[in-house]
C-alpha positions as CSV (number, residue, x, y, z in Angstrom):
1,X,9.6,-6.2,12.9
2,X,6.4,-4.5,12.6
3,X,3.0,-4.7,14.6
4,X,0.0,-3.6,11.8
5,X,-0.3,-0.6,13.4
6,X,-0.8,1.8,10.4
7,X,1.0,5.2,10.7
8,X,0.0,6.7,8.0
9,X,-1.6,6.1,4.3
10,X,0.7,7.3,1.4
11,X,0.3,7.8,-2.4
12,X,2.2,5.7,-4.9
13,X,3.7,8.9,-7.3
14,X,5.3,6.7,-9.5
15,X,6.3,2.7,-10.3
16,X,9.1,2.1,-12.7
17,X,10.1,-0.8,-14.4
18,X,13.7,-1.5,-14.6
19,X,14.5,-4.7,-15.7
20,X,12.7,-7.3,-13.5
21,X,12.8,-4.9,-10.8
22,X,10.4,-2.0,-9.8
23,X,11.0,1.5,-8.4
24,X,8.4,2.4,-6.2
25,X,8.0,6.0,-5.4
26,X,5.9,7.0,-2.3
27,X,4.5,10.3,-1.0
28,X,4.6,10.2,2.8
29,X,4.6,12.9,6.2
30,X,4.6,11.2,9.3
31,X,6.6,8.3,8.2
32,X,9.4,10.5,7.2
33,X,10.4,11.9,10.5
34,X,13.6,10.6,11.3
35,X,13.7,8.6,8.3
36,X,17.1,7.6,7.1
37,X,18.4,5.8,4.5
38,X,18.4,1.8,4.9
39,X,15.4,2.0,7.3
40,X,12.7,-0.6,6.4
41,X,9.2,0.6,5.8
42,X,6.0,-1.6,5.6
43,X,4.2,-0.8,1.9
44,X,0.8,-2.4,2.7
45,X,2.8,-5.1,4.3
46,X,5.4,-5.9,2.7
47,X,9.0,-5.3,4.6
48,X,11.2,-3.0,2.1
49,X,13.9,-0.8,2.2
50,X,13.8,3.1,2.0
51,X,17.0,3.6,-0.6
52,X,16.2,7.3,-1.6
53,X,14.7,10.4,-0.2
54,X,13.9,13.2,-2.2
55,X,11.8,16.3,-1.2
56,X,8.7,14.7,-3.1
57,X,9.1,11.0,-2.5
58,X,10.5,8.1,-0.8
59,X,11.5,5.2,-3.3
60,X,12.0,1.5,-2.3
61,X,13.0,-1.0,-4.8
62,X,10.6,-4.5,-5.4
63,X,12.3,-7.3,-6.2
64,X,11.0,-9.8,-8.5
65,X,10.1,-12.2,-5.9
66,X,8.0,-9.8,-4.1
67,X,6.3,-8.4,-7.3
68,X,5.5,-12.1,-7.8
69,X,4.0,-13.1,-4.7
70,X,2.5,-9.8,-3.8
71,X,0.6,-6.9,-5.2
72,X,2.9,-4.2,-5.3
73,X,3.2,-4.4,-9.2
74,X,-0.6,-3.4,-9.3
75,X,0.0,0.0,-8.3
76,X,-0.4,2.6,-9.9
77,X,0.6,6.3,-9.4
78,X,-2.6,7.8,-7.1
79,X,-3.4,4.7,-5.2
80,X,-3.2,4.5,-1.4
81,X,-0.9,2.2,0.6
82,X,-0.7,1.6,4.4
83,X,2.7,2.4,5.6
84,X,4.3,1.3,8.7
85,X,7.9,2.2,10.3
86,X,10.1,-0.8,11.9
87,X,9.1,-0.9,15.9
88,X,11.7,0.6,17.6
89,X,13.6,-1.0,20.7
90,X,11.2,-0.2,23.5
91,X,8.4,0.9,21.2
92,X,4.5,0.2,22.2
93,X,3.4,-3.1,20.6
94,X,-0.4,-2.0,20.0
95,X,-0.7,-5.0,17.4
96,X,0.7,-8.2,16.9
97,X,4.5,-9.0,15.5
98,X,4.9,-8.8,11.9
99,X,7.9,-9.8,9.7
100,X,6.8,-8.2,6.4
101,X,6.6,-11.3,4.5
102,X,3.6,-11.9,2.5
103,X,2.2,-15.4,2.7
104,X,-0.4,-15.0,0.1
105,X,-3.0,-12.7,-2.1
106,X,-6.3,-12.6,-0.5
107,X,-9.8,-11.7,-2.5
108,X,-12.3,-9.5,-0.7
109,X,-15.3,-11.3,-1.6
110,X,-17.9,-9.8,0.6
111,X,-18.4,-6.7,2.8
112,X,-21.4,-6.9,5.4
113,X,-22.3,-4.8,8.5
114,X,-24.6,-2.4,10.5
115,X,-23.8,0.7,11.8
116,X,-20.8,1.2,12.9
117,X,-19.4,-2.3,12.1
118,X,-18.0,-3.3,9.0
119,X,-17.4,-7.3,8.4
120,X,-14.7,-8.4,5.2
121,X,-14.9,-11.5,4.0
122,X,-11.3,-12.8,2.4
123,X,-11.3,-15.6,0.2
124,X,-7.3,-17.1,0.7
125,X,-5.0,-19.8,-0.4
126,X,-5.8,-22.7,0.9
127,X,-2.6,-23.8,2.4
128,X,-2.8,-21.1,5.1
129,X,-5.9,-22.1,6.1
130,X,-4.1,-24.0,8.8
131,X,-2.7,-20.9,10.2
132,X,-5.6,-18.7,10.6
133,X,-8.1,-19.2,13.3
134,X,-11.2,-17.7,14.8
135,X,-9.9,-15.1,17.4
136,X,-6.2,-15.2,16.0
137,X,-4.3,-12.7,14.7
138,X,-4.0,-12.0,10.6
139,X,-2.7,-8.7,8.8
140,X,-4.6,-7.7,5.4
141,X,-2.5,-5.4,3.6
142,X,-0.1,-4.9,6.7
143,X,-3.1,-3.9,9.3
144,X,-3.0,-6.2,12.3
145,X,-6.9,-7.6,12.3
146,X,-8.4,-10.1,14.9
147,X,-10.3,-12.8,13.0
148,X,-13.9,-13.8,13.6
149,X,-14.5,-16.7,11.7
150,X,-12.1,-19.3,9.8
151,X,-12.9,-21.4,7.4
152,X,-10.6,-23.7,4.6
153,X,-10.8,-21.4,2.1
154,X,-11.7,-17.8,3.6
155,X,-11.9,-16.0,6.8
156,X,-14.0,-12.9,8.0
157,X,-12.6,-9.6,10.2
158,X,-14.4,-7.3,12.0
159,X,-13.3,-3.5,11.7
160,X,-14.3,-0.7,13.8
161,X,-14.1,3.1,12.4
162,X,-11.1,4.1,13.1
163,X,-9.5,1.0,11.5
164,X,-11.5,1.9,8.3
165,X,-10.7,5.8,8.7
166,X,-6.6,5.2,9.3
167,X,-6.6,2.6,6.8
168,X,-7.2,1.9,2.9
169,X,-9.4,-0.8,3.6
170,X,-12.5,1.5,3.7
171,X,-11.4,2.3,-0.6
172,X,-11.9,-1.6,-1.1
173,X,-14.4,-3.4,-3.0
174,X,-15.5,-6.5,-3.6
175,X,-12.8,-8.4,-5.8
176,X,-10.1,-6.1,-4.2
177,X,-6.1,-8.0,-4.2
178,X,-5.1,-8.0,-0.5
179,X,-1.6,-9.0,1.1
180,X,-1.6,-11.6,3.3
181,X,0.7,-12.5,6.5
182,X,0.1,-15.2,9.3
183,X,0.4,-15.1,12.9
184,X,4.6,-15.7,13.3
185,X,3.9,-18.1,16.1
186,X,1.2,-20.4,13.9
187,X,3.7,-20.2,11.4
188,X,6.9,-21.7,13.7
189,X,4.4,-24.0,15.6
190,X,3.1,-25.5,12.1
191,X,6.7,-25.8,11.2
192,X,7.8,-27.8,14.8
193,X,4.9,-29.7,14.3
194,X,5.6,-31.0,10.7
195,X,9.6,-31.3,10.9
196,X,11.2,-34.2,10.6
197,X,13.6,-35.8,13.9
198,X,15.4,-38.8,13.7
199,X,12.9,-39.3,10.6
200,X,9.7,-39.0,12.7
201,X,7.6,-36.0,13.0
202,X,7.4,-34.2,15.7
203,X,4.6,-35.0,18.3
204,X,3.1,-33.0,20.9
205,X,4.6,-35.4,23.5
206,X,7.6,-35.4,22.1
207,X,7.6,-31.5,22.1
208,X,6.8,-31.7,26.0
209,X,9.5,-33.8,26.1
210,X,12.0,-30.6,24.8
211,X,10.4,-28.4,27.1
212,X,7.5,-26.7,24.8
């Protein structure tokens, strides 16, 4: 599990295809301490696993699945991802549980703001419209972000300094790909309220009724 509090922004040093799978090397300092092999590490939100260390890199593999639905097979050697170590038993939970798994590609469609404050616009899929609302959690390329306003095909977030300065997200333009992943609980919720019992669907009384 994560929380979208970014540690750290890396480089991509290199992306190799192999067959329909990619090699991802990463450049990282503060992610690395106490690193072992097997530990998962959030790439701009996406859960994978750390399978080689070398003096100059980190390398995860991407499966084809997550090349598919994300946009780690964009990258490109230079670029700048938000990484993220696994919480650890005990560990401060400063943002809101993650699971790694992408949901969908957002578009940046508009940035707006005075000051101080920044305001993205993200144009989404609009099946997860039903999972995002106005003061609710969402993470944009792993970052955990409060959202201001929801609508069925895009939301807005509102970012303060430090989440631009500690983040890529201040790098991002207009027309910028951006990982998307759901508040856990919308997500189980959605799925209680749509399942299927004794070939009815689920019903808030009848949730009451188990004890939700």
């Amino acid at each position: 599990m994560f929380t979208g509090i970014i540690e750290e922004v890396g480089t991509v040093t290199a992306l190799r295809r192999e067959g329909n799978v990619a090699r991802l090397g990463l450049r990282a300092t503060a992610v690395r301490d106490g690193m072992r092999l097997g530990d998962s590490l959030a790439t701009n939100g996406v859960c994978l696993t750390v399978e080689r260390l070398e003096s100059a890199a980190l390398w995860v593999t991407v499966m084809p699945e997550t090349l598919h639905v994300t946009t780690l097979g964009t990258l490109h050697p230079g670029d700048t991802v938000n990484l993220e170590r696994a919480l650890p038993v005990g560990g401060r939970l400063g943002g809101h549980m993650l699971a790694g798994h992408v949901d969908g590609i957002g578009t940046l469609t508009r940035i707006a703001g005075v000051g101080e404050e920044r305001v993205y616009t993200i144009a989404m899929p609009r099946a997860l419209a039903r999972f995002i609302a106005p003061k609710g959690s969402i993470a944009v390329d792993g970052i955990s972000l409060t959202v201001v306003d929801a609508g069925a095909d895009s939301f807005s977030v509102s970012l303060i300094r430090h989440t631009l300065g500690a983040t890529t997200l201040a790098t991002l333009t207009p027309g910028a790909k951006v990982n998307l992943e759901v508040d856990l609980i919308a997500r189980y919720l959605d799925r209680l309220l749509t399942a299927r019992e004794d070939g009815e669907g689920l019903t808030v009384e009848r949730l009451r009724e188990l004890g939700y």
